[in-house]
C-alpha positions in Angstrom: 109.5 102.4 111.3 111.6 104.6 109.2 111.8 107.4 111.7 113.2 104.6 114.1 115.8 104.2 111.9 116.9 107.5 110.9 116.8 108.1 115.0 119.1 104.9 115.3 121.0 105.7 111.8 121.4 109.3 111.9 124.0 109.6 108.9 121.3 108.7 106.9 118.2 111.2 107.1 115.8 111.6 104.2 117.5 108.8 102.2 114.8 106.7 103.0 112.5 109.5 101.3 114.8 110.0 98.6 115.3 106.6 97.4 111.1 105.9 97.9 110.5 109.3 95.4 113.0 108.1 93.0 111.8 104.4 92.5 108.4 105.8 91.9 109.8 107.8 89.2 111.7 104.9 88.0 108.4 102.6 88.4 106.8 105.1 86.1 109.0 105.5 83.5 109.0 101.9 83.3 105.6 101.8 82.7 104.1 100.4 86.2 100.6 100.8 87.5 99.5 102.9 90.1 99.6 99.5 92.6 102.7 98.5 91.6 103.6 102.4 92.3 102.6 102.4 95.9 104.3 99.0 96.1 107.7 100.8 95.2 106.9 103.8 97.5 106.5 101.5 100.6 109.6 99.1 99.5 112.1 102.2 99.2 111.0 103.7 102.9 111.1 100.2 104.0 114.5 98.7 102.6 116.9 99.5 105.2 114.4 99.3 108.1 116.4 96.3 108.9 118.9 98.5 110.2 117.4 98.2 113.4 119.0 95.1 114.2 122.8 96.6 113.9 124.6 97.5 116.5 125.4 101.6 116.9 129.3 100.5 116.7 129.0 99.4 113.4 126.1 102.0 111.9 128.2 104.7 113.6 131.7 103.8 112.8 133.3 106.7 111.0 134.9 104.6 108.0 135.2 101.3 106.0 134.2 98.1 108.0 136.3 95.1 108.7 135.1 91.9 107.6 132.9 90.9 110.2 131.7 94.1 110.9 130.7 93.6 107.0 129.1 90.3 107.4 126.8 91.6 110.4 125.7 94.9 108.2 125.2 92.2 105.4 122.4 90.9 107.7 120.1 93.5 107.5 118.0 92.6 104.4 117.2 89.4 106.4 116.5 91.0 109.6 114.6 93.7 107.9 112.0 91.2 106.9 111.5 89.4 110.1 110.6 93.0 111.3 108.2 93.4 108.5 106.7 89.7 108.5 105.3 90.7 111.7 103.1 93.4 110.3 101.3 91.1 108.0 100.6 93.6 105.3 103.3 93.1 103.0 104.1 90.9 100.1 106.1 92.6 97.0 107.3 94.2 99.3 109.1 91.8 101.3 111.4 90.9 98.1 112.3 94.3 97.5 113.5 94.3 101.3 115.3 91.0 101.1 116.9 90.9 97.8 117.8 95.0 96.8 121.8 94.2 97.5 121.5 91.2 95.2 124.1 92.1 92.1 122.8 91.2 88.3 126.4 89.0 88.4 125.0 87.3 91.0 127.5 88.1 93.5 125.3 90.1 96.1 123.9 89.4 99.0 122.0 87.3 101.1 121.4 84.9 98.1 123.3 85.7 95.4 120.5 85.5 92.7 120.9 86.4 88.8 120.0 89.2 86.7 115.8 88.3 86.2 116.1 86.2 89.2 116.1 89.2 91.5 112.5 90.8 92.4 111.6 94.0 89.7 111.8 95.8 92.9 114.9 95.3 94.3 116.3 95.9 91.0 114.5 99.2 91.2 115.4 99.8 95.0 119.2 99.0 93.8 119.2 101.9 91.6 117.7 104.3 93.6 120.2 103.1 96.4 123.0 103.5 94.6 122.5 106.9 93.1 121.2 108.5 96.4 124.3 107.1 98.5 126.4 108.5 95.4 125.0 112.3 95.7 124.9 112.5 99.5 127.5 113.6 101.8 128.5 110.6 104.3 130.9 110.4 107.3 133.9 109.2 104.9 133.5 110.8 101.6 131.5 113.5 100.3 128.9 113.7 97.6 129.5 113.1 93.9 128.3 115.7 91.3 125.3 114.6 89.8 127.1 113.7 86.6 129.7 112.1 88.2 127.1 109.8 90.1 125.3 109.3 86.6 127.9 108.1 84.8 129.4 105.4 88.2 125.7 104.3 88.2 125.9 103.5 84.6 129.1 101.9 84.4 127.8 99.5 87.3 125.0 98.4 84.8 124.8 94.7 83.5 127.3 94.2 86.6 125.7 95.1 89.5 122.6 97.1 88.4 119.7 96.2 85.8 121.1 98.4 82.8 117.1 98.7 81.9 116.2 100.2 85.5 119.4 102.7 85.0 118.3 104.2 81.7 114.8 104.9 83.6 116.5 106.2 86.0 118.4 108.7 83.9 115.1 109.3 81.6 113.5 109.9 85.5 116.2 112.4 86.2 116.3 114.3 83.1 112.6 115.2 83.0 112.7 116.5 87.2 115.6 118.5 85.9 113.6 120.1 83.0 110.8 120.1 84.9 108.3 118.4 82.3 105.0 117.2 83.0 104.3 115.0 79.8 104.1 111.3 80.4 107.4 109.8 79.7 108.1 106.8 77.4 108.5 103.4 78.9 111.8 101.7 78.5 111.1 99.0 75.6 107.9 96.8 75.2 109.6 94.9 77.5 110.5 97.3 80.8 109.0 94.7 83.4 110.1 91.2 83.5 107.3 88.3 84.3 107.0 89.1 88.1 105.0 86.2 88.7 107.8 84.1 87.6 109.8 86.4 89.6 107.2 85.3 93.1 107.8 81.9 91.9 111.1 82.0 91.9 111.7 83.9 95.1 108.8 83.0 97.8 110.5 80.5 99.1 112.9 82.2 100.7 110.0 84.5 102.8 108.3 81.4 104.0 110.4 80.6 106.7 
């Protein structure tokens, strides 16, 4: 599946990759287990297999999108997991597929769910998003410095991001750049929020 869309959505080799490695390092910084590890892994190749479903016209187009060119792209979450659905294999992952362009203002998309309303791993998958679009070179603009991507990451937390999920991030970042091996500190007693209210809260939306 995610060579099938990096054939159909060339702009964007290995961010699929990327984003998986860096949720992982997110997940562990925030203290996750190993399942809830792989989970991450499989959610970040997964999130934009939804892709798919967009026409070449609008993947392809060589700047911004008009508004209903945005409103198809805005799709793909959903269309994404009716790929998936058929697989029968994932669960957690599903909400990281459906929900990673939800905001924490609630002003995302496709449901416009708040702050601990949104799946630990689309708030996760968010992050990673963000900061590999930011530091890769695309068809309008080219990449941001890695400090210049931290610090447009962090001013986007509490807004759109989970500021919790960006400090891992930079705590994730800082130790690949120093190249440490010693288990990192989670980020506060409370790093994960109660994902089973989280399933609660959000299964209905899988089970049509």
């Amino acid at each position: 599946l995610v060579a099938a869309v990096e054939v159909k959505d060339r702009e964007t080799q290995g961010h699929k990759r990327r984003v998986a490695q860096l949720c992982v390092q997110i997940g562990r910084q925030l203290g996750m287990s190993a399942t809830e590890l792989r989970v991450l892994a499989r959610t970040g190749l997964l999130h934009d297999v939804g892709k798919l479903g967009i026409p070449d016209a609008i993947l392809e187009k060589q700047g911004p999108l008009n508004e209903s060119e945005s409103a198809v792209m805005r799709t793909h979450p959903e269309i994404g997991v009716t790929i998936l659905k058929r697989g029968g294999h994932f669960k957690r992952e599903l909400l990281g597929v459906l929900y990673h362009h939800e905001r924490m203002d609630g002003s995302g998309y496709p449901h416009g769910l708040l702050a601990d309303g949104i799946p630990i791993e689309a708030r996760i998958v968010a992050v990673a998003d963000t900061y590999d679009v930011l530091t890769t070179d695309r068809p309008y603009r080219l990449a941001r410095g890695g400090r210049e991507a931290r610090r447009v990451v962090e001013d986007e937390a509490g807004t759109h991001l989970d500021p919790r999920v960006v400090v891992a991030l930079m705590r994730a970042l800082e130790r690949r750049e120093t190249g440490s091996s010693r288990p990192g500190s989670t980020v506060g007693p409370r790093a994960l929020p109660r994902r089973a209210a989280d399933k609660r809260r959000c299964a209905h939306h899988l089970t049509a």
